[in-house]
C-alpha positions in Angstrom: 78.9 -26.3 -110.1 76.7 -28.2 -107.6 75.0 -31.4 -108.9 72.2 -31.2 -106.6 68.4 -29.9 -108.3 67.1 -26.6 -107.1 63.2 -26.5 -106.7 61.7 -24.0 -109.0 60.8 -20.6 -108.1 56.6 -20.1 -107.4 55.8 -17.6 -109.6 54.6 -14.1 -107.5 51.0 -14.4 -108.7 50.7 -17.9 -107.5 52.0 -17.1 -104.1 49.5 -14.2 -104.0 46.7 -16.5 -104.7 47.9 -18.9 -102.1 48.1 -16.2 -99.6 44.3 -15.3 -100.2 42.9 -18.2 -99.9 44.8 -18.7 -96.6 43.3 -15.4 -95.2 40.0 -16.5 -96.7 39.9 -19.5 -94.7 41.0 -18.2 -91.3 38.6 -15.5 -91.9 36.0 -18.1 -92.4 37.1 -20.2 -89.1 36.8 -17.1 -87.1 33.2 -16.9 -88.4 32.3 -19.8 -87.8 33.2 -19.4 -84.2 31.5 -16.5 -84.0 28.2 -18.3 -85.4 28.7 -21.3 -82.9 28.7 -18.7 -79.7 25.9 -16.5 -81.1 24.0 -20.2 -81.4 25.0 -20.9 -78.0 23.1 -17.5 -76.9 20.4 -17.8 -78.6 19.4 -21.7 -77.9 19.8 -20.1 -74.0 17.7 -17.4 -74.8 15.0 -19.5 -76.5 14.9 -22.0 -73.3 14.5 -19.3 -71.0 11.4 -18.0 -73.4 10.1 -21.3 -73.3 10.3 -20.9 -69.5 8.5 -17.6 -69.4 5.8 -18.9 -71.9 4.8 -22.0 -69.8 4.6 -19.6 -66.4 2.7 -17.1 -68.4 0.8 -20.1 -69.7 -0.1 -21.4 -66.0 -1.2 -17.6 -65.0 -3.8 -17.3 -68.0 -5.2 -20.6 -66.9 -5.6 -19.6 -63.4 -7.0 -16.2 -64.6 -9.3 -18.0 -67.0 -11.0 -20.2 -64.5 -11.4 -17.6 -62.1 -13.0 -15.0 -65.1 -15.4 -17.9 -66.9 -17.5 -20.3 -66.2 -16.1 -23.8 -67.1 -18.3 -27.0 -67.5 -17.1 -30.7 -66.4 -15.0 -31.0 -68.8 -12.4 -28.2 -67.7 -14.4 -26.4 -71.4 -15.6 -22.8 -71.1 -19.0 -22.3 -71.1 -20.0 -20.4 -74.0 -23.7 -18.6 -74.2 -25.9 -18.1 -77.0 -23.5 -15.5 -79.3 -20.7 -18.1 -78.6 -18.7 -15.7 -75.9 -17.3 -17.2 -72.9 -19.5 -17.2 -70.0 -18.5 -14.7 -66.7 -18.0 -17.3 -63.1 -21.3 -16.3 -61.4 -19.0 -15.0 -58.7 -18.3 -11.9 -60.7 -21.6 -11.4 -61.8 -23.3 -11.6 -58.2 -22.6 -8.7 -56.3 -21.9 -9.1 -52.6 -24.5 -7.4 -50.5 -22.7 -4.6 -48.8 -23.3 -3.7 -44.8 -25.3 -0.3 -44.5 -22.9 2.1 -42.7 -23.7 2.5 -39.4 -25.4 5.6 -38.2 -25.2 8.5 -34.7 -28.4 9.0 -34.1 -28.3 12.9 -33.3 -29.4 13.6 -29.6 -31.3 17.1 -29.1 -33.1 17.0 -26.7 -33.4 16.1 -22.9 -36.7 13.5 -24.1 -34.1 12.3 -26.8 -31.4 11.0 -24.0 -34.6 8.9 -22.0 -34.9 7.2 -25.6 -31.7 6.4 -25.5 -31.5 4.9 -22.3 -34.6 3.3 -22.6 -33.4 1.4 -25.7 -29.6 0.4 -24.2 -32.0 -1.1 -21.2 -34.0 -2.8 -23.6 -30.8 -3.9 -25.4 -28.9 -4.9 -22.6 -30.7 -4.8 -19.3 -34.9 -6.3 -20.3 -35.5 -9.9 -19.4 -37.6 -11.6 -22.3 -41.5 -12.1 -21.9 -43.3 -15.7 -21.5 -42.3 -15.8 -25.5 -38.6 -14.9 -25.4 -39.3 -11.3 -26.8 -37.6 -8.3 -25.5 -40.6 -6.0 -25.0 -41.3 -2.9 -23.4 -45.0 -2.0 -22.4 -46.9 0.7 -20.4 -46.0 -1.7 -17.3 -42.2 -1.8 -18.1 -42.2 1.6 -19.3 -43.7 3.3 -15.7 -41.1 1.3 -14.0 -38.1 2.0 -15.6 -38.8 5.9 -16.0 -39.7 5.9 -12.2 -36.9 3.8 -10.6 -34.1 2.3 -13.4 -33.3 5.5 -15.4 -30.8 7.3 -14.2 -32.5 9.9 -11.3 -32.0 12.9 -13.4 -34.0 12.1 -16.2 -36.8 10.0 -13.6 -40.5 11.2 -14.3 -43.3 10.6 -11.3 -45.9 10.2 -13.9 -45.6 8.4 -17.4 -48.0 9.6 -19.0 -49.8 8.2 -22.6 -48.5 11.1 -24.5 -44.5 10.5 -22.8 -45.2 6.9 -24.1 -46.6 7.5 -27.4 -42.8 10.2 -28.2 -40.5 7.9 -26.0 -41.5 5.1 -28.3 -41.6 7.0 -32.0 -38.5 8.7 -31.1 -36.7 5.4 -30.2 -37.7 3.9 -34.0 -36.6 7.1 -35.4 -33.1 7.5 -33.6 -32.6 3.4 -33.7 -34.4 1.9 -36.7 -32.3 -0.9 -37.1 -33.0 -2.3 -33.7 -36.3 -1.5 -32.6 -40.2 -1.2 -33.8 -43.3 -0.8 -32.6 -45.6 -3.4 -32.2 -49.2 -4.4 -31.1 -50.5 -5.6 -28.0 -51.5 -9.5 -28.9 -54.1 -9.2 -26.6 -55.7 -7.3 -29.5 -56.3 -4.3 -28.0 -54.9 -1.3 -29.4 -52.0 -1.0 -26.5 -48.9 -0.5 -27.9 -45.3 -1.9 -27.3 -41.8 -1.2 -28.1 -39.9 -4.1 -29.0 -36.1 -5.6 -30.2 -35.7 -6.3 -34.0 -34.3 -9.9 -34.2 -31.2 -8.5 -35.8 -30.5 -6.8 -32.2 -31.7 -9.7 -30.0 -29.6 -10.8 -27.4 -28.9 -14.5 -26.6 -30.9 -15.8 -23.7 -28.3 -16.3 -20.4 -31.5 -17.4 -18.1 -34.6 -19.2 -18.1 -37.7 -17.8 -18.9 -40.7 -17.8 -16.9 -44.3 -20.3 -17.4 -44.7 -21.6 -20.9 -42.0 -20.1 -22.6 -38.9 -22.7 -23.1 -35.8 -22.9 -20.6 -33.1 -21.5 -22.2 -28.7 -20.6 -21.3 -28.0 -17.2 -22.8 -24.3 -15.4 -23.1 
């Protein structure tokens, strides 16, 4: 018989137990793992919210300023019910250009208007006051010698005068008008609107000052 001490069997229950709590705790490493790498994505997740917050942050600003009205103080202005304030560049309109009409040409009378008032746009020198005028002098000379031949007259007569110069502030109301003799008389006169001037590329005559003109 051998003299040497055998170590006591461990009961089958005990080794069961010991087995458990062995599974138990590599079951509870591997979820603590799991918890460490699902921390890991969602401290990355919150930095990149943070990120989007403080860009969205910025925009709001931008779009607050450029919405309300803001004092000294970077404060919004707030009116009488406490509400925010609208910039006054939102609540003044811009004033629009009117569109641009054709006049409508029908009739042979209609084209000498119209070339009357391109000659008064482009071709008329300025009177002793710098204003682009037409009269019954300027008038009988242009219809007799500057317009082209086939619409010349040999007579301008008051009645050619008095349609020539209502048809021309009809077709072009924007750039001419009729106006009175300042001699007082009741001659009339078609002149430019100061919208339509041009600029003054000579010098004009007597009184009227000296002038360069593109």
């Amino acid at each position: 018989m051998s003299s040497m001490l055998q170590a006591p069997a461990l009961p089958d229950d005990f080794k069961k137990v010991i087995c458990d709590l062995i599974s138990k705790v590599s079951t509870l490493e591997t979820k603590v793992s799991n918890l460490e790498a699902e921390n890991q994505d969602l401290r990355a997740t919150l930095n990149d919210t943070q990120e989007l917050l403080a860009k969205n942050c910025k925009k709001v600003s931008v779009i607050e300023h450029a919405i309300f009205d803001h004092d000294s103080k970077e404060e919004l202005v707030l009116d009488e019910y406490n509400k925010p304030v609208l910039s006054h560049s939102l609540t003044v309109k811009p004033s629009e250009p009117e569109p641009e009409t054709t006049p409508i040409i029908e009739t042979i009378r209609d084209l000498k208007t119209c070339a009357l008032v391109e000659y008064l746009k482009t071709e008329a020198k300025p009177n002793d006051f710098g204003q682009f005028v037409i009269g019954r002098k300027e008038l009988d000379s242009f219809m007799k010698n500057i317009i082209e031949e086939g619409l010349r007259v040999k007579k301008v007569s008051r009645q050619l005068k008095a349609d020539l110069f209502e048809r021309a502030v009809k077709l072009f109301p924007d750039v001419v008008y009729i106006k009175k003799s300042p001699s007082g008389n009741k001659t009339k006169m078609l002149a430019l609107k100061e919208s339509a001037k041009r600029t003054i590329t000579h010098g004009l005559t007597r009184n009227a000052p000296l002038g360069i003109l593109i």
